[in-house]
Every structure is written in C-alpha cells, then in structure tokens.
N, C-alpha and C positions, 0 to 999 in steps of 0.2 A: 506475543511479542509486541510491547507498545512503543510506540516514539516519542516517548512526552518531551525529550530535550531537541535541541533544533541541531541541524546535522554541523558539525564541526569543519567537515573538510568539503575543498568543492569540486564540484564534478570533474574538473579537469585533474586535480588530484588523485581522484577517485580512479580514472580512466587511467592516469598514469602508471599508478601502482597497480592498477589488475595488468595492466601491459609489461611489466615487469617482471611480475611475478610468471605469468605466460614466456615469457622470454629468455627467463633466468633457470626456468624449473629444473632444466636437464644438468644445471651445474650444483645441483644439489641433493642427495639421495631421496628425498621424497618431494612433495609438493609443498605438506607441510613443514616442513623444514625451508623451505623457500618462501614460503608465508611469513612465516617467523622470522623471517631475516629481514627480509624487505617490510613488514610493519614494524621491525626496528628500528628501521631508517625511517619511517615516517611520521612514528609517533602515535598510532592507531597500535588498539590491540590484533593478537594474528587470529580471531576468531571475528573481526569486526572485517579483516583482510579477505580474509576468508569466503564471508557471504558472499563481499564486493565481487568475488572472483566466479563461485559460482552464479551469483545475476547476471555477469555480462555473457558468461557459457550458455542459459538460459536462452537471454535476450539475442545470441549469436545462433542460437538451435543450435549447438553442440553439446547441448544438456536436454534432456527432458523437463519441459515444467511449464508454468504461464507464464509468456514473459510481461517485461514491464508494460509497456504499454496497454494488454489488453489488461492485466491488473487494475490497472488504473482508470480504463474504464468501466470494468463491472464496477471498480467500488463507486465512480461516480453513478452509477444506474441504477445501486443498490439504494444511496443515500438520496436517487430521487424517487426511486417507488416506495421510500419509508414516506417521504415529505407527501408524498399522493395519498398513500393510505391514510396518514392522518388529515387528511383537509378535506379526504372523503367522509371519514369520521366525524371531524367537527360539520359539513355539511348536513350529514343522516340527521344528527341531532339535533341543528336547527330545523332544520325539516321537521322531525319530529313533535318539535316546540310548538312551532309556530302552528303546525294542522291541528293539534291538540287545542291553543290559543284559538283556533277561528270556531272549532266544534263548540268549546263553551261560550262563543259569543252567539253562535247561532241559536243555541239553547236555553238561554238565559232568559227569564217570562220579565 
C-alpha cells in the first residue's frame, strides 16, 4: 500500500466521519452499508472510509492490530538503523582505505 498522493481530507474530517459512521451503524443493516452512505456524504470512497474506521478501532484497542502511534515509531527506528547501517558501511570502507593507504606508505623503499 503506497501513499504517493498527499492525504485529501483532514484529521478532523477523518475523525468526523469514523464517528459517524460508529454512530450511525445500527440504522443500517450492515457496517458496510453505513460506510457507503456516509462516504457518500463525504466524498471519499467507502473502502478509503473504511480503513479510516478500522484505524481508529485499532488505535481505540477495540480492534486487534498496531496502532498508530507505535506504527509510527518502529517506522521511524526502522529508517534510522537503515541510515546507521549505511554510515557504518561507508565508515568500514574508509577504514579500510585509509589502513591499506598507510601499509603501502610504510612499504614503499
């Protein structure tokens, strides 16, 4: 699942309509059907509605899953021990360089 477009609606939006759709459910024979009304009214598709509803169930622990926030931290922990790896990386190889560099200065007649 990528995000390359930047999010359309904003959080209070977002919070609005999972609250609705939570509110509304029982006046409608399914959930989905209640998704599908209410991102009618809002101009989002009912499967974008959708998510929205199950991340706040998540994020509220009435869902099993990760919620946001720690989400959001492994990914940032993730993109710093990639940056660590490589700086360790470009490290070794200077290293490498330069012990190399000193052995043939010492050698040299």
């Amino acid at each position: 699942m990528s995000k390359t477009t930047t999010n359309k609606f904003s959080t209070e939006v977002r919070s609005r309509a999972v609250r609705m759709v939570l509110d509304h459910e029982g006046e409608h024979p399914s959930r989905w059907a209640a998704v599908c009304s209410i991102a009618a009214k809002i101009g989002c598709t009912p499967q974008t509605l959708n998510e929205w509803v199950k991340k706040a169930e998540v994020d509220s622990g009435a869902r099993v899953g990760v919620p946001t926030d720690v989400a959001e931290r492994l990914k940032a922990l993730e993109r710093e021990n990639r940056e660590l790896r490589q700086a360790n990386e470009i490290l070794r190889k200077a290293s490498a360089y330069f012990a190399q560099a000193e052995l043939d200065r010492r050698f040299k007649p």
